[in-house]
VEXDREN-2710 file (C-alpha; in Angstrom, 1 decimal):
% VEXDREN-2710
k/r/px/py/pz
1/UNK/0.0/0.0/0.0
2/UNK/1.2/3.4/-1.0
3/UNK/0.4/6.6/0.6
4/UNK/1.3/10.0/-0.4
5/UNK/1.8/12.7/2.0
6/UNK/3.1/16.0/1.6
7/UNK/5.8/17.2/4.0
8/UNK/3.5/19.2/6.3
9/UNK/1.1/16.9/6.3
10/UNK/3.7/14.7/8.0
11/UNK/4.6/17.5/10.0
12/UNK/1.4/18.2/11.3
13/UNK/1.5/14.7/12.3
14/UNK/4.2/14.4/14.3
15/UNK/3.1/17.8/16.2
16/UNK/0.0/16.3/17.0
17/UNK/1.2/13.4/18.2
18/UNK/3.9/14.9/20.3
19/UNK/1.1/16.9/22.3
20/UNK/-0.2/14.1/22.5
21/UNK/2.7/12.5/24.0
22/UNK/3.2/15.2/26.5
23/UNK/-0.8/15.0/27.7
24/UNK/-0.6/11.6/28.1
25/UNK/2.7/12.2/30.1
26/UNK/1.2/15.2/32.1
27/UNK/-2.2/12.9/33.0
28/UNK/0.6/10.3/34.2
29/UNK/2.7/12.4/36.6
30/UNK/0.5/14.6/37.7
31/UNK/-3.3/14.0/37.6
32/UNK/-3.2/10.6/38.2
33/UNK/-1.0/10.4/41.6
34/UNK/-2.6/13.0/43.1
35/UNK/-6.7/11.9/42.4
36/UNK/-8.2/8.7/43.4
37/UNK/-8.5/7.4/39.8
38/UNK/-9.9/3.9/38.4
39/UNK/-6.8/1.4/38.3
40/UNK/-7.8/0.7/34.7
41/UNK/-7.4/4.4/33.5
42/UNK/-4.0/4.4/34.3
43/UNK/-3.5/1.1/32.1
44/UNK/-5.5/2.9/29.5
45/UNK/-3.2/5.8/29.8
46/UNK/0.0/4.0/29.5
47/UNK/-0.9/2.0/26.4
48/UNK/-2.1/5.1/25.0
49/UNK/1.1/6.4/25.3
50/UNK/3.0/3.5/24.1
51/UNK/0.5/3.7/20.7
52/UNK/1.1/7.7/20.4
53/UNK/4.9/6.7/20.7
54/UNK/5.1/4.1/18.6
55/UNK/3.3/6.4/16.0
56/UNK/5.4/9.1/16.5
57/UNK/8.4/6.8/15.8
58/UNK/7.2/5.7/12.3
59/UNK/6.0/10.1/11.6
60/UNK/9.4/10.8/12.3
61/UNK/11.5/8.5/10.2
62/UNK/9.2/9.7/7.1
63/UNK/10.1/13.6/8.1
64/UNK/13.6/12.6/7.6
END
């Protein structure tokens, strides 16, 4: 299968996904610890954050 994306498409992209990143981070370190929160939202959370940086890996070798 073969895409076609522009440059800022990609670009676009990867900035997306790297606020993203950094919300899912945030909700980690600092929401989370300090509110009684479901035990499953965390898990949620952290594969969320393994998806978004897995994503962000592929994003960022097609910028370059």
């Amino acid at each position: 299968m073969e895409i076609n994306l522009s440059s800022e498409v990609i670009n676009t992209v990867c900035n997306s996904l790297r606020a993203s990143k950094h919300s899912l981070e945030h909700q980690l370190s600092v929401s989370i610890p300090n509110k009684k929160v479901n035990p499953n939202k965390k898990g949620v959370i952290e594969h969320q954050l393994a998806e978004v940086e897995e994503a962000l890996a592929v994003f960022e070798e097609l910028a370059y």
